[in-house]
MILUMTI-170763 format. One record per residue (C-alpha): x, y, z; residue in one letter. Coordinates in steps of 0.5 Angstrom, whole numbers, plus 500, padded with zeros to 3 digits. Layout:
N
<rotor <X Y Z> "A">
...
***
This chain:
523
<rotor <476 534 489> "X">
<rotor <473 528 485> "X">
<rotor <467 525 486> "X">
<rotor <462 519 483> "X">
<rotor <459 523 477> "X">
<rotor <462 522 470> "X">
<rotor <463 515 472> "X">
<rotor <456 512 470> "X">
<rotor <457 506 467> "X">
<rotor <459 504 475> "X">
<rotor <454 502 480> "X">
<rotor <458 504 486> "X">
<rotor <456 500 493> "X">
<rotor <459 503 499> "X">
<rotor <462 499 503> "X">
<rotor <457 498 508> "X">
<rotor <452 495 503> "X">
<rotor <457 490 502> "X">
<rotor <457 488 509> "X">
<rotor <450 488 509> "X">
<rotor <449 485 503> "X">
<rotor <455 480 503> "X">
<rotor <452 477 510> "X">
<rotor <445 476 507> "X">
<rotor <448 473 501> "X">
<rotor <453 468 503> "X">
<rotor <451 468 511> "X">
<rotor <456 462 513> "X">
<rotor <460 462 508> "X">
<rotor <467 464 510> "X">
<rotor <469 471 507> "X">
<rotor <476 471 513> "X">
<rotor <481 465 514> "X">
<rotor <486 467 520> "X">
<rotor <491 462 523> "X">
<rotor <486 456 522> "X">
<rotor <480 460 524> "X">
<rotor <474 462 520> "X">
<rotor <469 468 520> "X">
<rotor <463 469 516> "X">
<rotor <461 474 512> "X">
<rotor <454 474 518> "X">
<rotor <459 474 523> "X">
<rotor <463 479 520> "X">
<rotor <458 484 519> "X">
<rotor <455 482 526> "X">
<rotor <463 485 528> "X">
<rotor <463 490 525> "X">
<rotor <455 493 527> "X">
<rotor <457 492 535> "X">
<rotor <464 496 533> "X">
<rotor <460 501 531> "X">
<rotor <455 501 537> "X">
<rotor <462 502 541> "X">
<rotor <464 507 537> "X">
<rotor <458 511 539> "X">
<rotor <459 511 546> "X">
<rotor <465 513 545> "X">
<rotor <463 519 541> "X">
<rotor <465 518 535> "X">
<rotor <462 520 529> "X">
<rotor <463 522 522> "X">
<rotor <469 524 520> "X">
<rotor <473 522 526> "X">
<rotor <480 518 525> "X">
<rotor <481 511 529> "X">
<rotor <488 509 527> "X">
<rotor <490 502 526> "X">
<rotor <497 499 527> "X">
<rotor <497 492 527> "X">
<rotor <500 486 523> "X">
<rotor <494 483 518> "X">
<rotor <489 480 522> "X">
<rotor <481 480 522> "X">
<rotor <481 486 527> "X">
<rotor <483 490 521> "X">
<rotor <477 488 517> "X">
<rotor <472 488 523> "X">
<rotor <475 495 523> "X">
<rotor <474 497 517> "X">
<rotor <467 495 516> "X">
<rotor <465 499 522> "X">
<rotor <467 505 520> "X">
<rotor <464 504 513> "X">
<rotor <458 504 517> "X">
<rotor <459 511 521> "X">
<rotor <461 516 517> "X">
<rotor <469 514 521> "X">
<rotor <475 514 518> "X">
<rotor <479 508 518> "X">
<rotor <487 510 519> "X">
<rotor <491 504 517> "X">
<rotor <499 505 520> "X">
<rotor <505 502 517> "X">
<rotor <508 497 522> "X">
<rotor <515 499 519> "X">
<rotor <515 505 522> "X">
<rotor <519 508 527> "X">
<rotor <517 511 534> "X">
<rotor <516 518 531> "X">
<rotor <513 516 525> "X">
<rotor <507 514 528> "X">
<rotor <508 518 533> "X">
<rotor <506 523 527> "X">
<rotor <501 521 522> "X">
<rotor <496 519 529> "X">
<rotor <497 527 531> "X">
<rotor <496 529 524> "X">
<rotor <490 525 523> "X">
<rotor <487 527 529> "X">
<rotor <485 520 532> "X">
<rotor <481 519 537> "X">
<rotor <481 512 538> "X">
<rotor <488 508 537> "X">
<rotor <488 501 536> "X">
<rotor <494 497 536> "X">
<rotor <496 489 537> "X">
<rotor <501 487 541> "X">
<rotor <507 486 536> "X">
<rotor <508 494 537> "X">
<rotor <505 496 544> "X">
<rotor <512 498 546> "X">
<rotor <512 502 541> "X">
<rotor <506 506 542> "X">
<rotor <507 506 549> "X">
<rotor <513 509 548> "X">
<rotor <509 516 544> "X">
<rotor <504 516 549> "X">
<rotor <504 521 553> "X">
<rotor <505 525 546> "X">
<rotor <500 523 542> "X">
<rotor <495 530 542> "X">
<rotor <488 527 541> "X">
<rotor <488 520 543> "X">
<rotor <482 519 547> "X">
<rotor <483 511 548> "X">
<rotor <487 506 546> "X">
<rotor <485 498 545> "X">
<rotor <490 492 545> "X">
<rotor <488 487 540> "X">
<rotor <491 481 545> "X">
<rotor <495 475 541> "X">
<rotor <502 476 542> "X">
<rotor <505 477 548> "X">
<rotor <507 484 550> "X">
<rotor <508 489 555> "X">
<rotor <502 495 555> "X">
<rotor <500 499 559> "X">
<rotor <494 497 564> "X">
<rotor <490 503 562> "X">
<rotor <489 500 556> "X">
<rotor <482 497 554> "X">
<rotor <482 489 551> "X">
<rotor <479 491 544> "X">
<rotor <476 484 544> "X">
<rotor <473 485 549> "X">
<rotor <471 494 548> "X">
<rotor <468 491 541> "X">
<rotor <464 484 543> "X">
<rotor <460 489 549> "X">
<rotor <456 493 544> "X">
<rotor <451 492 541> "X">
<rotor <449 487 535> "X">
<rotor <444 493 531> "X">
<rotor <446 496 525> "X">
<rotor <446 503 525> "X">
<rotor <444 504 518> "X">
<rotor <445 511 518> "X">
<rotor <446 515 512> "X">
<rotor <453 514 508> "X">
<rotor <453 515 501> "X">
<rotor <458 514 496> "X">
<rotor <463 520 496> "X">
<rotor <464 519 504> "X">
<rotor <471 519 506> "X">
<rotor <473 513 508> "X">
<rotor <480 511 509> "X">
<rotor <486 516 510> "X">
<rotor <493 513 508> "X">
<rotor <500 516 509> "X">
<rotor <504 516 503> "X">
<rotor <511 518 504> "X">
<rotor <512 526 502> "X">
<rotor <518 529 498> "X">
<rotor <519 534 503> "X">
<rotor <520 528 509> "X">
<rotor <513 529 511> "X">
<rotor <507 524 509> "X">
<rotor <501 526 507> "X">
<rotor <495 523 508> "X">
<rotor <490 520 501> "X">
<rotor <483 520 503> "X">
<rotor <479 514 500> "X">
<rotor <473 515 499> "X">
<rotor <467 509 498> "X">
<rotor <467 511 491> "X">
<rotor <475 510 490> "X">
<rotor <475 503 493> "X">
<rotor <468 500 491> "X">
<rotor <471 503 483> "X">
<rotor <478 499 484> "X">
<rotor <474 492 486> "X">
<rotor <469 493 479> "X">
<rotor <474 495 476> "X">
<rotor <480 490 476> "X">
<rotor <483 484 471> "X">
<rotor <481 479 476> "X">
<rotor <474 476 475> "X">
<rotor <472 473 481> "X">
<rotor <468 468 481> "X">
<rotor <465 466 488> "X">
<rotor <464 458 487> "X">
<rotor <471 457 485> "X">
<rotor <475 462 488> "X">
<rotor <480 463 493> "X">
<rotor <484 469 496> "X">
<rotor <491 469 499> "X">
<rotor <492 476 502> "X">
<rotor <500 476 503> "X">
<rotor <501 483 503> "X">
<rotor <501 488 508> "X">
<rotor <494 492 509> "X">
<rotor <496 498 511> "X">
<rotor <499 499 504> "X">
<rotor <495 500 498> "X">
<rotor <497 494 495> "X">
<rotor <495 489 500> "X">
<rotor <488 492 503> "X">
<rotor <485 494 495> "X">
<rotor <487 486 495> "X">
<rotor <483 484 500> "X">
<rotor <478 489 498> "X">
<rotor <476 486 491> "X">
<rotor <475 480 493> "X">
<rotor <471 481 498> "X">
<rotor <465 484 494> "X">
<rotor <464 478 490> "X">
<rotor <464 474 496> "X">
<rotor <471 471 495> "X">
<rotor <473 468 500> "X">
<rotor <480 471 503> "X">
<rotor <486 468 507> "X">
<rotor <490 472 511> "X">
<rotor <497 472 513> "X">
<rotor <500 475 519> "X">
<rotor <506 476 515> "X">
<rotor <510 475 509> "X">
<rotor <512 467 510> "X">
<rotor <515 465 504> "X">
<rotor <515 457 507> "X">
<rotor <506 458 508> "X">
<rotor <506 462 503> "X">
<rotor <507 456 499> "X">
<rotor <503 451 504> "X">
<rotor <497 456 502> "X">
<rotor <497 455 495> "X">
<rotor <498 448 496> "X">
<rotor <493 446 501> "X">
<rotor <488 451 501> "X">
<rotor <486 451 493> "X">
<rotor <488 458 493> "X">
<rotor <486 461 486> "X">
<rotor <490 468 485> "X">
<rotor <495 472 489> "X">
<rotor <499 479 489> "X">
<rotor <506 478 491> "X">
<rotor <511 484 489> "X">
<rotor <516 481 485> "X">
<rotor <521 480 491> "X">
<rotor <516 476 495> "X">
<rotor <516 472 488> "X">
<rotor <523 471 488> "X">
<rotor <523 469 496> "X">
<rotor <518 463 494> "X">
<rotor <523 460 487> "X">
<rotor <528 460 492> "X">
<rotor <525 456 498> "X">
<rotor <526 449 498> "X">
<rotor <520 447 499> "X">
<rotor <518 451 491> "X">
<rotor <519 445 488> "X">
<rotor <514 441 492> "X">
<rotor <508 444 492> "X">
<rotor <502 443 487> "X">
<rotor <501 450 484> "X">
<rotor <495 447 480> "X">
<rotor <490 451 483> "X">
<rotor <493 457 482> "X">
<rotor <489 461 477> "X">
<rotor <493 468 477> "X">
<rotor <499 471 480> "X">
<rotor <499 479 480> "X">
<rotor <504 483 481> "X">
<rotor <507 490 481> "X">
<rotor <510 496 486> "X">
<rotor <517 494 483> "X">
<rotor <520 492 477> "X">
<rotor <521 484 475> "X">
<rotor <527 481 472> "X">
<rotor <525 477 466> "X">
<rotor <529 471 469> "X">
<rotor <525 470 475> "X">
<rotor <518 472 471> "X">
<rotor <520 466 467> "X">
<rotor <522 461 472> "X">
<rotor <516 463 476> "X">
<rotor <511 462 469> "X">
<rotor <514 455 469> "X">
<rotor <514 453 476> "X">
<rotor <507 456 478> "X">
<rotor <503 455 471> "X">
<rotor <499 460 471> "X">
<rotor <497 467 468> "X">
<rotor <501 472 471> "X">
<rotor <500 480 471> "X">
<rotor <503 486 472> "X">
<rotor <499 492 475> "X">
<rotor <501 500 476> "X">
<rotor <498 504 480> "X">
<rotor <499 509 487> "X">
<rotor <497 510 494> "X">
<rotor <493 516 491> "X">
<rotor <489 512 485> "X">
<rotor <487 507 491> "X">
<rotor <492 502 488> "X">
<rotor <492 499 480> "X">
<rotor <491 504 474> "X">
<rotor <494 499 469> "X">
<rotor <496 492 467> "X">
<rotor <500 489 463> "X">
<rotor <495 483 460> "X">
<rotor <496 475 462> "X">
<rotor <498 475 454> "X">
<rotor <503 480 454> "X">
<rotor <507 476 458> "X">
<rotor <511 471 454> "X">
<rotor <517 467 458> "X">
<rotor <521 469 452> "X">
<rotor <521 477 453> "X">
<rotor <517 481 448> "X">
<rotor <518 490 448> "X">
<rotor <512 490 451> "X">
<rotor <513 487 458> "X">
<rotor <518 492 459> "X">
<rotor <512 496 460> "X">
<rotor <506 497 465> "X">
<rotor <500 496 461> "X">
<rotor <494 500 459> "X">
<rotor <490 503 463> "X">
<rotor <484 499 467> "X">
<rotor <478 502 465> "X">
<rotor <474 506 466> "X">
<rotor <480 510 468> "X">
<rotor <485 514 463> "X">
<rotor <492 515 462> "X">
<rotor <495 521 459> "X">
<rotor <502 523 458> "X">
<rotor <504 530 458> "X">
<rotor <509 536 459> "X">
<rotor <509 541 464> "X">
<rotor <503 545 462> "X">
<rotor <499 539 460> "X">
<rotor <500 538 453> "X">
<rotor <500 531 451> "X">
<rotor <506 530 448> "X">
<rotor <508 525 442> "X">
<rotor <508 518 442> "X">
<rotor <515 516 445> "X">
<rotor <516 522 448> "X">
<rotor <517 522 455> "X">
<rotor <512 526 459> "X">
<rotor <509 526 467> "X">
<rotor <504 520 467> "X">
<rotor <497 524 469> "X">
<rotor <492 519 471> "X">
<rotor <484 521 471> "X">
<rotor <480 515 475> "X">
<rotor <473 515 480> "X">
<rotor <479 511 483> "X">
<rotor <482 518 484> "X">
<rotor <483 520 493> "X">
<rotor <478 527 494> "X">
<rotor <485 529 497> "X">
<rotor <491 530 502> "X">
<rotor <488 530 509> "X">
<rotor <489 537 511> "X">
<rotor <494 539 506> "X">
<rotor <489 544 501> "X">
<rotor <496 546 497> "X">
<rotor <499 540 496> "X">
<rotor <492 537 494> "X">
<rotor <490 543 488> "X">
<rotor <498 541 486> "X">
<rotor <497 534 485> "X">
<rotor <489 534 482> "X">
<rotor <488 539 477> "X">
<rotor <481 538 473> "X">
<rotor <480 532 475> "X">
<rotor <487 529 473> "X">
<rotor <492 526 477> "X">
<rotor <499 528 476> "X">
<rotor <503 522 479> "X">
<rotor <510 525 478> "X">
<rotor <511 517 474> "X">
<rotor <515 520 467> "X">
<rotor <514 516 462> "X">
<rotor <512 515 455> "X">
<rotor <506 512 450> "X">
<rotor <508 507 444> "X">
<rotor <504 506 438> "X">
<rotor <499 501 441> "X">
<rotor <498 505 448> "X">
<rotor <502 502 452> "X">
<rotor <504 505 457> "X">
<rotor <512 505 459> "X">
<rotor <516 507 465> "X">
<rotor <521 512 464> "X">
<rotor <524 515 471> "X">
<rotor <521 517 477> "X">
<rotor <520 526 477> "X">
<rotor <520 526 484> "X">
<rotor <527 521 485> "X">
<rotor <522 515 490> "X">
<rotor <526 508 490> "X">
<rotor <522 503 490> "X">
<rotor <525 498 495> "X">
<rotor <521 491 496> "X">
<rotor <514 495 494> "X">
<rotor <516 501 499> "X">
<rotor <516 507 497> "X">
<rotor <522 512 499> "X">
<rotor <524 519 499> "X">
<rotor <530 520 498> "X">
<rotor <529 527 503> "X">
<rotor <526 523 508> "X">
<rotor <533 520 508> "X">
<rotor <537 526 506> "X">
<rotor <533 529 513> "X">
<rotor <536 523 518> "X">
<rotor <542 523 516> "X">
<rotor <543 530 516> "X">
<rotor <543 530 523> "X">
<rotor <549 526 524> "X">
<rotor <555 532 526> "X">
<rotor <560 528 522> "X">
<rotor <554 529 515> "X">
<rotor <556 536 511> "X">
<rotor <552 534 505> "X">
<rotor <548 527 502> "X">
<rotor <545 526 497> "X">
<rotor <541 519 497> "X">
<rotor <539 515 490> "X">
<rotor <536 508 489> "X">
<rotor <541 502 485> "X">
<rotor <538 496 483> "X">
<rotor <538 490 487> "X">
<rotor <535 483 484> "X">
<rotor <533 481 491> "X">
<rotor <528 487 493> "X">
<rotor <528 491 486> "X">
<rotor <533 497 489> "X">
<rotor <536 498 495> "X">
<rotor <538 505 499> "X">
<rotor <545 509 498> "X">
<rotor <548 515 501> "X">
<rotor <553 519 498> "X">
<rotor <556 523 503> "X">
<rotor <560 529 503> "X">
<rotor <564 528 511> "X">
<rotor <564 534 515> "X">
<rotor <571 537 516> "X">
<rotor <576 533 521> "X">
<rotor <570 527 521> "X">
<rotor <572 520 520> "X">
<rotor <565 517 520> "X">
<rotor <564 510 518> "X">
<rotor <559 506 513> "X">
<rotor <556 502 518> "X">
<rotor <556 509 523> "X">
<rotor <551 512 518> "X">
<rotor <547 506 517> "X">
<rotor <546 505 526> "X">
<rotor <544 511 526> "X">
<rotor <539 512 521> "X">
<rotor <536 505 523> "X">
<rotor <535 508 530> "X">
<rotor <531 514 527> "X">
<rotor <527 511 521> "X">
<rotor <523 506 519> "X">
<rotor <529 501 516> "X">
<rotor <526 500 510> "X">
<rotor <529 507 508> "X">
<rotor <536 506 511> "X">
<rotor <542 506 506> "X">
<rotor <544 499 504> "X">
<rotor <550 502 502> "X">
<rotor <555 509 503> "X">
<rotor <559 512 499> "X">
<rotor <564 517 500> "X">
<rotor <565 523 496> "X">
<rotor <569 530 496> "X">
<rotor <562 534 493> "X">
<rotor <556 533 490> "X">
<rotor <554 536 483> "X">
<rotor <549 541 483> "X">
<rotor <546 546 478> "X">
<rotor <546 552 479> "X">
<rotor <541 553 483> "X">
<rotor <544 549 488> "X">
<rotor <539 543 486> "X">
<rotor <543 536 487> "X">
<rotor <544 532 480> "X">
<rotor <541 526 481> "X">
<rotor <543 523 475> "X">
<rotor <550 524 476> "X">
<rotor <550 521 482> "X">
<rotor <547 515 479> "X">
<rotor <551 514 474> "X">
<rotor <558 516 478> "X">
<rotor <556 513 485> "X">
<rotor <549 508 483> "X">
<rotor <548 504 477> "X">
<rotor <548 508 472> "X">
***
């Protein structure tokens, strides 16, 4: 477990006093910009008091888990903030998932309460009848689909409440977000966030925020770590937020040009998206101040063009779902558009977090040798929800051991070496070969697979399988790909299969993915 203690130097603020104080401060002011639409800090507030009323009649209180599906949208904030306020714990699902991944993280948060916009009702309609906790379900109306009648109109449910903030007592070790990161053994787990983890990233973040000046554009989606730690840091500072809906590489665009949008995350595909759009080479970068990104490797050659295009400071961050998000960053002043050694790195650590580098029983080991990066942070989760095993394996002492190789050089910056746990990085999405491996395992024309990543410029590495066919089967590339698509989310689908007679394993009966990578990858 971690707590607030060693970290002194921090003045945490738990999210509700940050409502509360935001909407005293600034009550007119802007803090979202959805569609055209504006609601202000005071208005924000002012949801977020009746959700938590609403949340009482409805028998929710402190440690109560409400799921969320939903695109970026207001709700989610409005959300995010009641719960903030009550002790309930604001479960965010990723909207890429197929029927019975969301299906599982809601029955193993335990939910009560669902809320889902109209972009995935079919989706949760069709779990329904198997959801084990659910006690109500809220549509959050918008876009046009079919949903059961039984479900109640969120906008509605939320403006019935009352306007009184409950002011009960919350304090800074309170869990508060819980998020599924993908499992080497197929199944998530559930990161609880604490106030103090995010109210740490917001201080702690080389963003600099300046409330008379800047303006934010949230892109990324929220129920990853990297869009809604996003959306959280400016926040606090009183920064206004844009919010779009989904990645539009064309509005994107429109943002920057016409809204004065100061800084922005992207991961590095989204980057590449925007240089080829083709209204790239009209738009007036001049206000833009800061791009940041990470989630994925970025090729030299596009960080150069965008550093021309843009005209901007640009950097790099590292981080986890489990470390709320950045740990690292590489400095505006490493990034040379010519190429320097230190831009194939990730950084130094953001402080007052600390890195080290260590072999299997916790040694550090020497400069340049490659060793499992280990993390000790207030940014770092309380735990895996429900999992004391795999939590007492992942935080030891205080410190996080991420399963990153990599190494240290001479000046402490920290470079990535390979992933311990074999995890492919596609689009800034984390996938497990296991959870690949598992699917495709089902199909009757399967004998063995073995699933690596391979470098792709576009999404930073797509999925391949390497497949052994059962005897007599003549299954196809496309057939394992179908197949896969209708069981997982499709991000995690193989782009490509490949063949093979066997694959090579160890003694132990462990498949060689190194080998793989260098006969059927990349190298």
């Amino acid at each position: 477990m971690h707590d607030a203690g060693p970290w002194a130097s921090l003045t945490i603020r738990t999210l509700d006093r940050m409502s509360r104080e935001n909407a005293a401060t600034w009550p007119d002011k802007p803090a979202l910009v959805f569609k055209g639409d504006a609601l202000s800090f005071a208005g924000l507030d002012q949801r977020a008091n009746r959700i938590a009323s609403q949340f009482a009649a409805e028998g929710l209180g402190q440690g109560d888990r409400v799921a969320v599906l939903c695109k970026n949208n207001v709700p989610w904030f409005e959300l995010l903030l009641a719960c903030a306020k009550t002790g309930v714990v604001f479960v965010p699902v990723n909207f890429r998932l197929a029927p019975r991944e969301v299906l599982f993280i809601v029955n193993d948060a335990r939910a009560k309460l669902m809320v889902v916009d109209g972009w995935f009702s079919e989706i949760v309609a069709e779990i329904e009848d198997e959801l084990e906790t659910v006690l109500k379900t809220l549509l959050i109306a918008g876009q046009e689909a079919p949903a059961p009648d039984h479900w109640a109109d969120y906008a509605g449910w939320r403006d019935a409440g009352a306007d009184v903030d409950p002011n009960l007592p919350v304090t800074a070790a309170d869990p508060l977000i819980q998020m599924y990161t993908s499992g080497t053994t197929g199944l998530p787990k559930g990161a609880v966030l604490s106030h103090t983890n995010l109210n740490a990233m917001q201080q702690t973040g080389p963003y600099d925020w300046d409330p008379d000046v800047d303006v934010s554009l949230v892109v990324m989606p929220l129920f990853h770590i990297a869009g809604s730690a996003w959306a959280l840091s400016p926040m606090d500072y009183g920064v206004t937020c844009i919010i779009m809906e989904d990645v539009d590489p064309g509005e994107v665009l429109r943002h920057i040009g016409q809204d004065g949008i100061t800084k922005v995350l992207f991961v590095p595909a989204v980057i590449l998206f925007l240089m080829q759009h083709p209204d790239c080479a009209s738009t007036d970068f001049s206000s833009l101040k800061l791009v940041t990104y990470g989630a994925s490797p970025i090729p030299l050659d596009l960080l150069q063009q965008a550093v021309g295009v843009m005209g901007c400071d640009f950097v790099q961050l590292y981080g986890m779902t489990e470390a709320t998000g950045a740990v690292t960053y590489l400095p505006a002043e490493d990034h040379d558009p010519k190429g320097t050694p230190r831009m194939r790195g990730v950084g130094i650590p953001i402080p007052p977090g600390e890195i080290r580098v260590v072999d299997p029983d916790g040694r550090d080991v020497a400069t340049g040798e490659v060793g499992e990066i280990i993390i000790k942070s207030p940014q770092v989760m309380l735990e895996y929800w429900a999992r004391p095993e795999a939590t007492a394996d992942a935080v030891r002492d205080g410190w996080y051991w991420s399963g990153d190789a990599g190494f240290h050089d001479a000046d402490g910056y920290l470079y990535m070496h390979d992933r311990i746990k074999d995890m492919v990085i596609s689009g800034g999405e984390n996938v497990y070969p296991a959870e690949v491996e598992s699917c495709l395992f089902e199909h009757a024309g399967v004998a063995d697979v073995g699933v690596i990543g391979i470098a792709d410029e576009t999404w930073g590495e797509t999925v391949r399988a390497c497949i052994v066919r059962a005897p007599g089967s003549a299954v196809t590339e496309q057939e394992l790909m179908d197949f896969a698509r209708d069981r997982i989310a499709h991000f995690k689908c193989p782009q490509s299969v490949v063949f093979v007679d066997e694959l090579p394993r160890n003694p132990s009966g462990k498949i060689l993915k190194r080998e793989l990578r260098i006969h059927h990858g990349d190298g």
